[in-house]
matplotlib code that plots the C-alpha trace (Angstrom):
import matplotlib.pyplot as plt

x = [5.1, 3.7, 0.4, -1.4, -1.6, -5.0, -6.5, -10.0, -12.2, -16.2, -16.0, -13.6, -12.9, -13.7, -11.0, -9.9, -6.4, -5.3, -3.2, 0.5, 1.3, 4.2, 4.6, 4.9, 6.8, 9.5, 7.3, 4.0, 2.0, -0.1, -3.9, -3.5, -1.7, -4.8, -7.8, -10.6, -10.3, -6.1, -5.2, -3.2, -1.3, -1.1, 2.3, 2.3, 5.1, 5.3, 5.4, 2.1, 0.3, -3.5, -4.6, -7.3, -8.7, -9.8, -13.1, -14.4, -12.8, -13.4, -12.1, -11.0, -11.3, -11.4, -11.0, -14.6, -16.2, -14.0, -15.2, -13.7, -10.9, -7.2, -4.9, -1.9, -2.7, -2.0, 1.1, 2.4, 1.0, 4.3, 6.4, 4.1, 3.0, 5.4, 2.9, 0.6, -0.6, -2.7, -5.4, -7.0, -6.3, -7.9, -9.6, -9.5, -12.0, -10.1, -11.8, -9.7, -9.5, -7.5, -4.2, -0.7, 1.5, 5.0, 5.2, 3.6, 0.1, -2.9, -5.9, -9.0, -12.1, -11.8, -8.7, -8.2, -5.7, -6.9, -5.3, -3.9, -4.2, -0.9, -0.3, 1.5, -1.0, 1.4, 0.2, 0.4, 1.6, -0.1, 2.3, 1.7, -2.2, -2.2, 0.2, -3.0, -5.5, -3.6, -4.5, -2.0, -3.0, -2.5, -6.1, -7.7, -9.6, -11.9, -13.0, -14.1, -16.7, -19.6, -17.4, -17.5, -21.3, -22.0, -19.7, -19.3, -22.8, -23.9, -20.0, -20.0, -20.9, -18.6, -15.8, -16.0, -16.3, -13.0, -12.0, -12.9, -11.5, -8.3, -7.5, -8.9, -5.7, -3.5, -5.1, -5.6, -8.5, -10.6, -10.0, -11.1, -14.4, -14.9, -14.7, -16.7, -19.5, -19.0, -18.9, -22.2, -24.0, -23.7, -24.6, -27.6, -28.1, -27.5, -30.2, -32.9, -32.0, -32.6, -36.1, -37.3, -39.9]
y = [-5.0, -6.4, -8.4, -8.6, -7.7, -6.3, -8.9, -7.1, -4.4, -3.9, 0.0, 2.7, 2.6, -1.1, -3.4, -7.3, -8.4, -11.8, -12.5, -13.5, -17.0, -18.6, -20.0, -15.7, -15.0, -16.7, -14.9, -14.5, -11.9, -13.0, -13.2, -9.6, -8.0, -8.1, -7.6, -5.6, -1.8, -2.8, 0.4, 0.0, 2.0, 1.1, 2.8, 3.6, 3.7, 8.0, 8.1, 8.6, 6.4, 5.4, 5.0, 2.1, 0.2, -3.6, -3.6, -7.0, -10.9, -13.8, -17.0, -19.3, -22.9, -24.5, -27.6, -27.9, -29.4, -31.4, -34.8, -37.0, -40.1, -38.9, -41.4, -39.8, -38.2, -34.7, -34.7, -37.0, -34.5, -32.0, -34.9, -36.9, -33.8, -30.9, -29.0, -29.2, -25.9, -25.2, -22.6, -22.5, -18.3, -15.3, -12.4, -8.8, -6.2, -2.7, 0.3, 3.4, 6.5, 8.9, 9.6, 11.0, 12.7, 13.0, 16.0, 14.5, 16.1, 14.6, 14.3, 12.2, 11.2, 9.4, 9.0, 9.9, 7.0, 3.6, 1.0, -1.6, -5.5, -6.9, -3.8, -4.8, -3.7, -3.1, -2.9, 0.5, 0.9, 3.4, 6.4, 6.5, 5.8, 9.0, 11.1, 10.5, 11.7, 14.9, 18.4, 21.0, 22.5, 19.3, 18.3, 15.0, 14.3, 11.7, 13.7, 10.5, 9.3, 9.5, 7.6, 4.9, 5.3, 5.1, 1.7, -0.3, -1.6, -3.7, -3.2, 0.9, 1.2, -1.5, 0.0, 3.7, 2.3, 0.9, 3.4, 6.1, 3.6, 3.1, 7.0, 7.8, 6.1, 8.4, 11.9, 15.1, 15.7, 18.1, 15.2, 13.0, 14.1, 15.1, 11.5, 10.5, 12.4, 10.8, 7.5, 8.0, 9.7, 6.4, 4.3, 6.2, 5.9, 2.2, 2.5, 4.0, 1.9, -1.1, 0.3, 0.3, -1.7]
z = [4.4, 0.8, 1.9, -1.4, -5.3, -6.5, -8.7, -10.2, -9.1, -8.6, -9.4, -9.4, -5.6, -4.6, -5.3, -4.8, -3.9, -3.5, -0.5, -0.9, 0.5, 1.2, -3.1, -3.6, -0.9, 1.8, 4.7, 3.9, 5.7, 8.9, 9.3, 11.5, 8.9, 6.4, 8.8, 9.0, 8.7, 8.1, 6.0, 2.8, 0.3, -3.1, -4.6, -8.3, -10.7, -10.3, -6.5, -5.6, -3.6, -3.8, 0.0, 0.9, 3.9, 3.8, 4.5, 3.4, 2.9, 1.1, 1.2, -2.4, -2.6, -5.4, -3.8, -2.0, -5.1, -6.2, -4.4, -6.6, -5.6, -5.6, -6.5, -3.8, -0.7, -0.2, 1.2, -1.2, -4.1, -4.2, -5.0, -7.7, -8.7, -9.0, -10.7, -8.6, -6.5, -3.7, -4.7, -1.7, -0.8, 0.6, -1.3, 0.8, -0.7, -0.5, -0.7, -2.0, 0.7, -1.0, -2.3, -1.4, -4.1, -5.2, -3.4, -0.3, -0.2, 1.1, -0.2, 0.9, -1.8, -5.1, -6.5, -10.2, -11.1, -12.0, -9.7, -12.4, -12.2, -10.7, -8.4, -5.0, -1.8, 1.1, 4.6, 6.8, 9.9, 12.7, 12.2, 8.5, 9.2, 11.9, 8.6, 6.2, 8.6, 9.8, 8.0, 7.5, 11.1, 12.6, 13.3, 12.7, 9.1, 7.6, 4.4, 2.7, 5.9, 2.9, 0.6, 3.1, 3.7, 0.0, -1.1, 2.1, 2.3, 5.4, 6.3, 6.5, 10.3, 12.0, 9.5, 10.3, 14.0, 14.3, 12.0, 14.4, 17.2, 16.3, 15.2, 19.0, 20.3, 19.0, 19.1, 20.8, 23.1, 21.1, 18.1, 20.5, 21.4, 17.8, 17.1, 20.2, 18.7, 15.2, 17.0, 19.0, 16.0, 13.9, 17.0, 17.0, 13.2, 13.3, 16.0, 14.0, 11.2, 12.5, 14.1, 10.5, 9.0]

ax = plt.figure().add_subplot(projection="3d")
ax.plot(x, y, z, "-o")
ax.set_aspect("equal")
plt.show()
């Protein structure tokens, strides 16, 4: 499902995507489709696909300063004023995971391709979420935890937390408490950290 098309960036990995609404699309996405630690794929014109996950939101409106008399009420606005648009939107930050080629490997870190203005950011669904983190022996992988740490800011804990939460409901045991300990060792990071002066 399309949710949003990338708009700017902040760095090589950090992204911004406007979410559709209903003047891009007959059936815009829903609030749950773009939320917090939603994974997304970005699909390039060569098959390959630049893997992300939202990890921050913003919200547009142009409108808030604008305190001056209208001479129509808004609902009156489309037919006065056909040209009229409502800017008001959301802005998701994405930040990139990895990539899948055309041949359908895997790989998680810094992609090499530059994401271009305009590109389409669809939404992924659990199956193809559980297919990015699976190695070739079929065990669980999150190769680009530090790329998290090191460009999420403030947001990096709570993100690899559902992260890690929502890859334990689909997993093998061993996985699991491999993830339990990842889970408690940033509890107890976010601990310490706070503890600091």
């Amino acid at each position: 499902m399309k949710i949003a098309r990338v708009v700017s960036s902040n760095s090589h990995i950090d992204y911004v995507a406007r979410v559709i609404d209903a003047l891009d699309a007959a059936s815009p996405p829903l609030s749950e489709d773009f939320g917090f630690a939603q994974f997304v794929k970005l699909p390039l014109e060569d098959e390959t696909e630049i893997v992300g996950v939202i990890y921050d939101s913003m919200l547009v409106n142009p409108e808030y300063s604008n305190f001056g008399p209208r001479l129509s009420p808004k609902p009156e606005l489309g037919s006065f004023s056909p040209d009229y648009l409502n800017e008001q939107g959301f802005l998701i930050g994405i930040l990139l995971l990895g990539a899948i080629d055309e041949q359908k490997k895997i790989t998680h870190g810094v992609p090499r391709r530059v994401v271009p203005a305009g590109q389409e950011v669809y939404k992924i669904e659990a199956e193809e979420t559980k297919k990015f983190h699976t190695d070739a022996n079929d065990c669980l992988q999150i190769h680009y935890y530090s790329q998290i740490v090191a460009h999420a800011g403030l947001f990096a804990a709570p993100l690899l937390e559902s992260i890690i939460e929502e890859l334990s409901l689909d997993c093998s045991n061993s996985d699991k408490q491999r993830l339990g300990v990842l889970k408690q060792t940033l509890a107890w990071q976010r601990t310490l950290g706070g503890m600091r002066l």
